[in-house]
C-alpha positions in Angstrom: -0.6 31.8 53.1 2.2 29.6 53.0 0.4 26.7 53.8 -1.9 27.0 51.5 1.2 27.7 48.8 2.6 24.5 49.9 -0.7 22.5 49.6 -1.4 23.4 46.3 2.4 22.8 45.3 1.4 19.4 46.5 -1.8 19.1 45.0 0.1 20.1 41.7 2.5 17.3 42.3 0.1 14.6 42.8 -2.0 15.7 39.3 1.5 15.1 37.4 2.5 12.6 39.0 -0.7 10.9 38.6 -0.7 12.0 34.9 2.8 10.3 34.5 2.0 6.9 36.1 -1.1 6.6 33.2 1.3 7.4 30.9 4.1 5.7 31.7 2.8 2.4 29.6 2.7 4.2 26.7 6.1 5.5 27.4 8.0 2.7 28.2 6.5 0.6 25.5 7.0 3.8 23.1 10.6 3.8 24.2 11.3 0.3 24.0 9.1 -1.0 21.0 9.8 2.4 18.9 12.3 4.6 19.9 15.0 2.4 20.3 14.6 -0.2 17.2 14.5 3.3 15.4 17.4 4.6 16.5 19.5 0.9 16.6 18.5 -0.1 12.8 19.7 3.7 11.8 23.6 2.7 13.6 23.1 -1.0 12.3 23.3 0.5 9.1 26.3 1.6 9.0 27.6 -2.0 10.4 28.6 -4.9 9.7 25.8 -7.6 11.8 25.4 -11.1 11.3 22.9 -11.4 14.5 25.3 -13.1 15.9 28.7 -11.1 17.1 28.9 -7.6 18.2 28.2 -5.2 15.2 30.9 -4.0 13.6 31.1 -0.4 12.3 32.3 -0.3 8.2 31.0 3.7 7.6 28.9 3.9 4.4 29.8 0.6 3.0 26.4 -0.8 3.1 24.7 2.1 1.3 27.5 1.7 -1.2 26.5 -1.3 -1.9 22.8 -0.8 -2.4 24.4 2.5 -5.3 25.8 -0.5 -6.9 23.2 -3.1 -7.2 20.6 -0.2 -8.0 22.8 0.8 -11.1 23.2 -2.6 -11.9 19.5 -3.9 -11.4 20.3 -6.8 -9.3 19.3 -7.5 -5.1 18.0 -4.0 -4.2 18.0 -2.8 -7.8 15.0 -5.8 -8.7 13.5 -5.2 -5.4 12.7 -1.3 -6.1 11.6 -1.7 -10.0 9.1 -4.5 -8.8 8.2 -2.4 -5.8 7.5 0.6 -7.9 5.8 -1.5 -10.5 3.2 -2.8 -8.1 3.0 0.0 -6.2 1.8 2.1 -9.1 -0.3 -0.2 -10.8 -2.3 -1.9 -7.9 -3.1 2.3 -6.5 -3.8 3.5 -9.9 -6.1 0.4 -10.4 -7.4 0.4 -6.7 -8.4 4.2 -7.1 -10.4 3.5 -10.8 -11.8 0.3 -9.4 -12.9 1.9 -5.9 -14.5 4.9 -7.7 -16.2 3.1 -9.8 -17.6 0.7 -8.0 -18.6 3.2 -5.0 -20.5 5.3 -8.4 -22.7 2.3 -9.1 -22.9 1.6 -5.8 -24.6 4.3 -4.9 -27.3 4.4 -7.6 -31.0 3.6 -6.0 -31.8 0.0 -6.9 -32.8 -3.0 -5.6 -30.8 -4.8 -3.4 -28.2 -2.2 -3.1 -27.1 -3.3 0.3 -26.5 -6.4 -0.8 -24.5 -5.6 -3.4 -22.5 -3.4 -1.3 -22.1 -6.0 1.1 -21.0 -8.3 -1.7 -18.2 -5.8 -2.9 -17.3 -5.1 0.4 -16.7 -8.5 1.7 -13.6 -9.3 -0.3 -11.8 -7.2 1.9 -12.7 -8.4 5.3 -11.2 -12.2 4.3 -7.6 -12.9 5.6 -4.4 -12.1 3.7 -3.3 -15.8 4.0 -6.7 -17.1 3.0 -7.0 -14.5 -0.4 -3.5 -15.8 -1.3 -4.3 -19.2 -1.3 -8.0 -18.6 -3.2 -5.6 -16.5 -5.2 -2.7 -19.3 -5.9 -5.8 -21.5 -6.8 -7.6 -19.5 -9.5 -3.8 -18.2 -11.1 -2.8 -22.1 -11.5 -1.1 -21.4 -14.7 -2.5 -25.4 -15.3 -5.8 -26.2 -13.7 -6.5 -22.5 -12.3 -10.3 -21.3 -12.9 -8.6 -18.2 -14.8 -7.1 -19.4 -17.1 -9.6 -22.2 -17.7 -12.2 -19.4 -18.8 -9.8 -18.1 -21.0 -9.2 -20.9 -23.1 -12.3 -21.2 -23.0 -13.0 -17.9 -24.7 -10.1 -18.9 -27.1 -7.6 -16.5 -25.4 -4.5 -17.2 -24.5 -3.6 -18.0 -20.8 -0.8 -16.7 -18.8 1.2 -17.7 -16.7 0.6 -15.8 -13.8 2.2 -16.2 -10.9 5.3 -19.1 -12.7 5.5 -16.1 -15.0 8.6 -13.1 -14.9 7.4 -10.8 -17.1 5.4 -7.7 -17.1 2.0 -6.8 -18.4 2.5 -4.9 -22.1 0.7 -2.0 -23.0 -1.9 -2.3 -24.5 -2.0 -6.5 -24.1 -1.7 -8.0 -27.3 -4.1 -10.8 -26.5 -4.3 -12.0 -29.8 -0.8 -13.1 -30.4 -0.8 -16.5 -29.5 0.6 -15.8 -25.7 -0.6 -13.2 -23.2 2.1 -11.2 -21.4 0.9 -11.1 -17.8 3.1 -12.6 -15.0 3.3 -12.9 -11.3 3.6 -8.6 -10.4 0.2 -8.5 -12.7 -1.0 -11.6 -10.4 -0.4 -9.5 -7.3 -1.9 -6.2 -8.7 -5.2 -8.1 -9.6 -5.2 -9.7 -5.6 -4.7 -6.1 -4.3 -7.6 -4.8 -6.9 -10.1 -7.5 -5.2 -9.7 -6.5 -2.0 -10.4 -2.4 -3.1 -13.4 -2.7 -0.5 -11.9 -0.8 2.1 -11.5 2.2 -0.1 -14.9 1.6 -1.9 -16.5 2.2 1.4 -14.8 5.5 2.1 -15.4 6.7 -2.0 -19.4 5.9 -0.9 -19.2 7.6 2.6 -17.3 11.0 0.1 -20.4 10.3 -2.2 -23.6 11.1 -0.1 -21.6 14.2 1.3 -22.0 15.9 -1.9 -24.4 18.2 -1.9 -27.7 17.2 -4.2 -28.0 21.0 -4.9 -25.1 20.6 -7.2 -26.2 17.6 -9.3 -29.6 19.4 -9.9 -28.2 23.1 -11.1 -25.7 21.2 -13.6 -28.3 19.3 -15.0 -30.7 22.3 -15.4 -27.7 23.7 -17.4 -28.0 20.9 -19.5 -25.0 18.8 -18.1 -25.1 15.2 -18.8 -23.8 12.2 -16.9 -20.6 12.3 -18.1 -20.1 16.6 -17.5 -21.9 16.3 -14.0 -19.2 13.1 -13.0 -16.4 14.8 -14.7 -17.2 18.3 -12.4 -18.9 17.7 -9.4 -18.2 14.4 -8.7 -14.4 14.3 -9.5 -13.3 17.3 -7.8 -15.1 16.5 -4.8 -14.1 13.0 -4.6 -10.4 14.5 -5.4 -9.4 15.2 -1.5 -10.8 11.5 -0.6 -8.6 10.1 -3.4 -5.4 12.0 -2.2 -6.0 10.1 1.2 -6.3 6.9 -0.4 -3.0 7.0 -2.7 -1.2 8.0 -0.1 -2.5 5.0 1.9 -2.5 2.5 -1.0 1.1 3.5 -2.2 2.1 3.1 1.9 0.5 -0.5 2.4 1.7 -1.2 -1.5 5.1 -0.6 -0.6 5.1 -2.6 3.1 3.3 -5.5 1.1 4.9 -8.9 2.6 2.6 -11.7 3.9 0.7 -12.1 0.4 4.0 -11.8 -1.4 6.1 -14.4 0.9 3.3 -16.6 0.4 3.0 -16.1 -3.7 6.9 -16.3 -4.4 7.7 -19.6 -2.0 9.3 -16.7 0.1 11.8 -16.1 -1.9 11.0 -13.7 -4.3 10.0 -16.5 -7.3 10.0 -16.9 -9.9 13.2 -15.6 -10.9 13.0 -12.8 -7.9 10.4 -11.3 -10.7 8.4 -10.8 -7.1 11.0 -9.4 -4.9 9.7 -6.9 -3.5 11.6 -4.3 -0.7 9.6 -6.0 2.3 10.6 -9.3 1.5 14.2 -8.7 0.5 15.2 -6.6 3.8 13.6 -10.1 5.7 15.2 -12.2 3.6 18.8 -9.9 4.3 18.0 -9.8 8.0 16.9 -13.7 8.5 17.7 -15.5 6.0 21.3 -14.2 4.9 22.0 -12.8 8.7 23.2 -9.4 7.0 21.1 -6.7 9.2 23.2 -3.9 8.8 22.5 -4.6 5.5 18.9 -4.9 5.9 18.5 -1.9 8.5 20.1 -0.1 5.3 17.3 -0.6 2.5 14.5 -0.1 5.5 16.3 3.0 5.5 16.0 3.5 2.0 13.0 2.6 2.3 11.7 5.2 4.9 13.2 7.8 2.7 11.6 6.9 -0.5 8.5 6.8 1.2 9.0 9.9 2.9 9.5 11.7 -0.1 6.9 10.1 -2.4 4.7 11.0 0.6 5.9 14.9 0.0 5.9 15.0 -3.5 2.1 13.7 -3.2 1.1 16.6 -0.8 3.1 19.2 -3.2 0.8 17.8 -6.2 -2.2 18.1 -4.2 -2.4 21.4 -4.3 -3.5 21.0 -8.5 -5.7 18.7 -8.2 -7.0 18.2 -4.8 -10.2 20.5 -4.3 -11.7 21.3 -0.9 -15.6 22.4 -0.4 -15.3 26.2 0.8 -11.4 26.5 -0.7 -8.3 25.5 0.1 -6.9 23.6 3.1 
């Protein structure tokens, strides 16, 4: 009896052991690649680090200083306004444009796979590519843009050498059209809307046909049978998407660096949170300073994130009831 005891102890420790070695590259790299930036950029914070001496612990010194330029709309302060300003416009135009396009893409005509293949492809090309084809039609002076809409006799903007934001509604007949470089950035993110296109068509042909045909022997027209059958089943694909889009919204960099001469130009009117805690860290040499917006950061996400799922439960309808 014993024996038998011990060898299945053994057996036992083998299995775990065995289960730890396959494991263990996660682990370490977990550990090393996650765990531990984590934890270092949340002491950082509360440092003084040029990168180049020992951090230096100063308390809440560098959160005070992101209270002040927030109140004062400078550094941290321009960064979060042009973060939320693109973050709400390029989802809230990204979710319209996505269902939208995944509504006519999914009507029964000729070609359709081509067209989807054509609306799909924008999103597939490289960050650093789009921002160049981007730069290129958005010349304020020879761009194709702009170029149409003289053409048209409407006033061109100035894109991305412009610091102002789009007015509601645009006032296109005024001699001067207010669209700068956030509006230029929200109409890059909006071309790319592929991705979510794609998941807004897959939601589509999982609605059940049965639906469609008893509205419309009610008498329910296009617009009623879209408005409730379509909408609230689409809603719980939707959710998913803005709290994706606002996530990769907010962690926007590569496209921006590229846009702004990575510096946040013209007149830091594209500064967004990304590229001001890189410019803090590796440009300035201030990462406590930095580690203390990505803070920020991870907080303001966190609870947009919450305040998302708390809405959801208005507006977000599940097939068979709640989640």
């Amino acid at each position: 009896m014993n024996t038998g005891a011990s060898s299945t102890r053994r057996r036992h420790s083998r299995r775990i052991a065995t289960a730890l070695l396959f494991i263990a590259p996660w682990a370490v790299g977990f550990l090393l690649l996650v765990l531990y930036p984590f934890a270092a950029s949340l002491y950082w914070s509360f440092c003084e680090y040029d990168l180049l001496s020992p951090p230096r612990f100063v308390g809440g010194a560098n959160y005070r200083r992101l209270a002040r330029e927030l109140l004062a709309g400078e550094g941290f302060g321009r960064a979060v306004w042009n973060t939320a300003y693109y973050a709400v416009a390029s989802v809230v135009l990204s979710v319209l444009a996505g269902v939208g396009l995944a509504v006519m893409l999914s009507w029964k005509v000729r070609g359709q796979a081509i067209y989807r293949a054509i609306f799909f492809l924008p999103s597939v090309v490289p960050t650093v590519a789009a921002a160049v084809l981007w730069m290129w039609l958005l010349d304020p002076g020879g761009g194709l843009v702009n170029h149409w809409l003289t053409a048209l006799g409407l006033p061109a903007p100035n894109w991305f050498k412009g610091v102002q934001e789009a007015a509601w509604p645009p006032d296109w007949w005024s001699g001067r059209a207010a669209f700068g470089s956030k509006d230029a950035l929200v109409l890059m993110s909006v071309w790319g809307v592929g991705n979510f296109m794609i998941i807004y068509l897959a939601a589509l042909g999982d609605i059940p046909k049965s639906l469609y045909e008893a509205a419309a022997l009610d008498g329910a027209g296009n617009l009623r049978r879209f408005w409730h059958i379509t909408l609230p089943n689409l809603s719980p694909v939707i959710f998913f998407n803005v709290v994706m889009g606002v996530i990769q919204a907010v962690q926007a960099f590569t496209q921006v660096y590229l846009v702004s001469e990575g510096r946040g130009a013209p007149a830091e009117s594209t500064l967004m949170l990304s590229l001001h805690i890189f410019l803090a860290a590796f440009q300035n040499l201030e990462m406590g300073y930095a580690s203390a917006i990505a803070w920020m950061l991870f907080v303001v996400l966190l609870a947009a994130t919450a305040a998302l799922f708390h809405s959801s439960r208005y507006w977000v309808h599940y097939q068979g009831g709640s989640p």
